[in-house]
SELOKOL-779170 format. One line per field, with one value per residue (C-alpha): residue number from 0; residue in three letters; x, y, z. Coordinates in steps of 0.2 Angstrom, whole numbers, plus 5000, padded with zeros to 4 digits. Layout:
BEGIN
num: (NUM ...)
residu: (Ala ...)
c1: (X ...)
c2: (Y ...)
c3: (Z ...)
//
This chain:
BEGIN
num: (0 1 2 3 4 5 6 7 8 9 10 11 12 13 14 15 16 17 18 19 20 21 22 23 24 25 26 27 28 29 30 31 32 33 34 35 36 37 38 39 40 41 42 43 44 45 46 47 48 49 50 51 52 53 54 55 56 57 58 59 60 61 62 63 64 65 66 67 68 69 70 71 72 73 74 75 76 77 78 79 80 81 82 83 84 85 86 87 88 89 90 91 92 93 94 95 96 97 98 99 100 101 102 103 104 105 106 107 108 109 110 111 112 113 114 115 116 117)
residu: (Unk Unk Unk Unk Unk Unk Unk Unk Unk Unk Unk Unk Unk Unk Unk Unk Unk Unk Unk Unk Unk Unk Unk Unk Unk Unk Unk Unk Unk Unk Unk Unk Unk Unk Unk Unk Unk Unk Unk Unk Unk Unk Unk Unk Unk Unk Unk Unk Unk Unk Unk Unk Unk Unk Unk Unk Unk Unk Unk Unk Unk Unk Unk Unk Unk Unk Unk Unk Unk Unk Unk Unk Unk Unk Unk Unk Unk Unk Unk Unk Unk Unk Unk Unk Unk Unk Unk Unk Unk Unk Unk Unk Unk Unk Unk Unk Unk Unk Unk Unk Unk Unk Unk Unk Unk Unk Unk Unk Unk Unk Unk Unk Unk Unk Unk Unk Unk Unk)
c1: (4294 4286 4291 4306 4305 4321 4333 4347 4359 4350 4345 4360 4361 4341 4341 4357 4355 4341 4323 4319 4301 4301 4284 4289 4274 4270 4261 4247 4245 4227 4232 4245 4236 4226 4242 4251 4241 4242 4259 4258 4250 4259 4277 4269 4271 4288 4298 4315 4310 4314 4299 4305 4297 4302 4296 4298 4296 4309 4321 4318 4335 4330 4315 4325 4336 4324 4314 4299 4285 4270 4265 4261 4275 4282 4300 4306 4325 4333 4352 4355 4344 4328 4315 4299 4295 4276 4264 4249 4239 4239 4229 4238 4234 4248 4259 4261 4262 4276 4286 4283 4290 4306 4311 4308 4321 4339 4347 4361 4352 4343 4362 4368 4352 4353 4372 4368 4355 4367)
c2: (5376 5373 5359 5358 5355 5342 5338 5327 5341 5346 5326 5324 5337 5339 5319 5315 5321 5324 5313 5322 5315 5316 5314 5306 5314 5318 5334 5321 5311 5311 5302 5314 5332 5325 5319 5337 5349 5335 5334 5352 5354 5342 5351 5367 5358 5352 5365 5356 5341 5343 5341 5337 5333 5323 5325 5310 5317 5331 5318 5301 5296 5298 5289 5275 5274 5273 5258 5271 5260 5269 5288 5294 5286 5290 5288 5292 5294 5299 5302 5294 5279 5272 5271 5267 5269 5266 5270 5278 5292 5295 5304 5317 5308 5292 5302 5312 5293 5289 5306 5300 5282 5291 5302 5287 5278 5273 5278 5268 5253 5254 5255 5239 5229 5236 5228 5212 5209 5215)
c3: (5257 5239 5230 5217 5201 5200 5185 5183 5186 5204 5209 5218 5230 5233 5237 5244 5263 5275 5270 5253 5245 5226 5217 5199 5187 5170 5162 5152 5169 5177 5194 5193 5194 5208 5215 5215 5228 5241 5238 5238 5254 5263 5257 5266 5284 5282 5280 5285 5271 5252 5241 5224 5208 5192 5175 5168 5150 5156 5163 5157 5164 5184 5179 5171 5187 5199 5187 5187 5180 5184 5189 5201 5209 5226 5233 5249 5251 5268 5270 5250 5254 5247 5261 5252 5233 5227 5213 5215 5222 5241 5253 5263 5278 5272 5267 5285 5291 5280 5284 5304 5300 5291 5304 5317 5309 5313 5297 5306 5309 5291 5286 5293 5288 5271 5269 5278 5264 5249)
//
């Protein structure tokens, strides 16, 4: 699966179920063109995982929800939930070992630790 690019009106329902990875990038970004193919690549292995990716110029709003402070930035969400969100450029290698710690987790577990913290 190629990466999508996401909007406000498509966020939702590309995010909300199963572990979805959105890159948050910008057209005038360096860090972000060399960013985009290993995002690219790593999309092309994973073909039961949504690859999204946000404008942030395009939709300033998802950007502002998510306090997107810097770009490249990052997030992993599984089942609605936030599992990691960071800045920066990553090598292909950390990203495959981010996708292996998502689908180790107990989303149920995660869950329950989640609302003892709240």
């Amino acid at each position: 699966m190629s990466t999508k690019n996401l909007t406000t009106a498509t966020f939702e329902e590309s995010a909300g179920s199963g572990i979805a990875l959105i890159d948050f990038w910008a057209e005038w970004c360096g860090p972000c063109h060399k960013f985009s193919p290993i995002f690219e690549s790593v999309s092309e292995k994973h073909q039961d995982i949504t690859f999204g990716k946000v404008d942030i110029d395009a939709e300033p709003a998802i950007a502002a929800q998510f306090n997107v402070q810097s770009i490249p930035t990052l997030m992993i969400i599984r089942d609605g939930v936030i599992l990691f969100q960071q800045p920066g450029v990553m090598p292909a290698s950390a990203v495959e070992e981010l996708i292996e710690q998502a689908r180790g987790l107990d989303m149920d577990d995660v869950r329950k630790h989640a609302e003892s913290h709240a």
